[in-house]
C-alpha positions as a Markdown table, in Angstrom:
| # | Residue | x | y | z |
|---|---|---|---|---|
| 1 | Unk | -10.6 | -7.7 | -99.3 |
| 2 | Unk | -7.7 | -5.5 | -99.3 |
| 3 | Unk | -6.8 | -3.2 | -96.6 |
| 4 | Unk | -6.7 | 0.7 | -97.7 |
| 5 | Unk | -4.8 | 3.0 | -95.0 |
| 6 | Unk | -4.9 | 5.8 | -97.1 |
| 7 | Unk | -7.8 | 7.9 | -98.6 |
| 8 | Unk | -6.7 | 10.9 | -100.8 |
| 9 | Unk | -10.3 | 13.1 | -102.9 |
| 10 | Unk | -9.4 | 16.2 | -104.5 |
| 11 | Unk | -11.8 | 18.6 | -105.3 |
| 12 | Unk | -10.5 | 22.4 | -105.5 |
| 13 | Unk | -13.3 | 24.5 | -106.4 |
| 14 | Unk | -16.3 | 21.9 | -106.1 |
| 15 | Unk | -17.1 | 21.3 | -109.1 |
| 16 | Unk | -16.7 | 17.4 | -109.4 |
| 17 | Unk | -18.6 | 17.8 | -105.9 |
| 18 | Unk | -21.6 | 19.5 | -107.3 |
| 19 | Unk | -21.7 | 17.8 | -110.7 |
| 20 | Unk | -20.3 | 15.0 | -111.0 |
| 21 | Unk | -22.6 | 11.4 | -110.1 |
| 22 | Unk | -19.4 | 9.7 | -110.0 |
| 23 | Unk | -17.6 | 11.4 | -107.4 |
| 24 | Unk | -20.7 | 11.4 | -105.2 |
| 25 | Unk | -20.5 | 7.6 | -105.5 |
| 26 | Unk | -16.3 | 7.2 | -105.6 |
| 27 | Unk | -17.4 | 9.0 | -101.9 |
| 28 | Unk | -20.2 | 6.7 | -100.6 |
| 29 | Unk | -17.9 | 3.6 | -101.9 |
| 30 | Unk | -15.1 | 4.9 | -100.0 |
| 31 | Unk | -17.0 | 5.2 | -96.4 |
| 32 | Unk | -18.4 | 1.6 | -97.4 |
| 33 | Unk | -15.0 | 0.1 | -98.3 |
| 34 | Unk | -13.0 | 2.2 | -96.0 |
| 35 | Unk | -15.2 | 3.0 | -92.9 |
| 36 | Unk | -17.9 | 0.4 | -93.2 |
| 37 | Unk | -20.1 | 2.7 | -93.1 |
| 38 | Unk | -22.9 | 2.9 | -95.8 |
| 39 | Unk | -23.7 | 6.9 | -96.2 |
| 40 | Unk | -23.4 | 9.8 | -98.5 |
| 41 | Unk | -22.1 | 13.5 | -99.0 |
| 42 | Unk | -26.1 | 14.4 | -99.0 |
| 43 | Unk | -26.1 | 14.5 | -95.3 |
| 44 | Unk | -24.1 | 17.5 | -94.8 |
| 45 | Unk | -23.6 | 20.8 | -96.6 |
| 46 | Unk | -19.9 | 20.5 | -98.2 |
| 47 | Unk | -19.6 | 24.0 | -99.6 |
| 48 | Unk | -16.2 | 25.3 | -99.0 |
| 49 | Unk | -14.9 | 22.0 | -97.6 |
| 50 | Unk | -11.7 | 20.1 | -98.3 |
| 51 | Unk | -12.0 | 16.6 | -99.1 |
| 52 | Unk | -10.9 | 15.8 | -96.0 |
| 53 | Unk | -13.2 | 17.8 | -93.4 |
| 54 | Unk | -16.3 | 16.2 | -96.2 |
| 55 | Unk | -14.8 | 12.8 | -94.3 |
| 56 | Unk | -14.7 | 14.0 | -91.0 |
| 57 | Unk | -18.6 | 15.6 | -91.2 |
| 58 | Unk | -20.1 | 12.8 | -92.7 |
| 59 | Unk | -18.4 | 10.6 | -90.1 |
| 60 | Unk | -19.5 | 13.1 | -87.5 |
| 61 | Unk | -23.1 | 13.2 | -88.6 |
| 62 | Unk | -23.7 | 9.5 | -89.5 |
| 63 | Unk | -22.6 | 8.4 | -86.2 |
| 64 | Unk | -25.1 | 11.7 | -84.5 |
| 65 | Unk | -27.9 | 10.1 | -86.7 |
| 66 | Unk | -27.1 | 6.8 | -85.2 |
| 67 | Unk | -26.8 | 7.9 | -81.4 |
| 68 | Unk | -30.2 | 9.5 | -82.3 |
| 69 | Unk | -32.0 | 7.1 | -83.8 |
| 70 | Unk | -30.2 | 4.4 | -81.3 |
| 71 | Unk | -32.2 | 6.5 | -78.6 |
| 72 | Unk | -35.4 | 6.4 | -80.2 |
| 73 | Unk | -35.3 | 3.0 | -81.0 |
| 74 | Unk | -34.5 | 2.4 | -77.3 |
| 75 | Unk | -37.8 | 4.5 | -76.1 |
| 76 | Unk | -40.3 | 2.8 | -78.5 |
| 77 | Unk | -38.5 | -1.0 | -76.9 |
| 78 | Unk | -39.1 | 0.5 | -73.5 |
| 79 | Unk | -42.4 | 1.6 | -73.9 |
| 80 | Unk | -43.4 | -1.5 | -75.8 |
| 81 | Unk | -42.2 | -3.8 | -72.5 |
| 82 | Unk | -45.3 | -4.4 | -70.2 |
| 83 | Unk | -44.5 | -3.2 | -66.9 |
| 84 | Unk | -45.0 | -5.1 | -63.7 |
| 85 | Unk | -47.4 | -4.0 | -61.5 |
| 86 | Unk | -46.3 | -2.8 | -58.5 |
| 87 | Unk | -46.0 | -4.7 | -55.6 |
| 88 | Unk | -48.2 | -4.4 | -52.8 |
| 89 | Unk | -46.1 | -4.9 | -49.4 |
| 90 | Unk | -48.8 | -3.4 | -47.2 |
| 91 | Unk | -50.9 | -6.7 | -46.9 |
């Protein structure tokens, strides 16, 4: 697999953004390929956004989506662990 350093989208006015299937993809293949992350534009809102700041928000949010669902998934393990009894020292 070959290492890419550099990512460079254009999208002045939003249109490829808004219609196009392809770019949407070109996108998620590029977090795959680039970030190893697998994710899309959908999570975030990019009206108005340079390429770039699309990056940095999806970044942003995937990794607030994984924190999250990291903590949940950490509740329902601890709640799933029987817990010991408690000792009784007064005998």
């Amino acid at each position: 697999m070959q290492n890419i350093s550099t990512l460079v989208l254009f999208d002045i006015d939003k249109t490829l953004i808004k219609s196009s299937k392809g770019h949407r993809e070109a996108f998620s293949n590029a977090f795959r390929e680039v970030y190893g992350v697998n994710t899309t534009i959908d999570i975030i809102t990019p009206d108005e956004m340079t390429d770039q700041q699309i990056i940095i928000d999806v970044l942003k949010k995937k990794a607030e989506v994984k924190k999250i669902t990291d903590q949940i998934i950490k509740i329902a393990e601890d709640r799933r662990t029987p817990r010991k009894p408690p000792s009784n020292t007064s005998d």
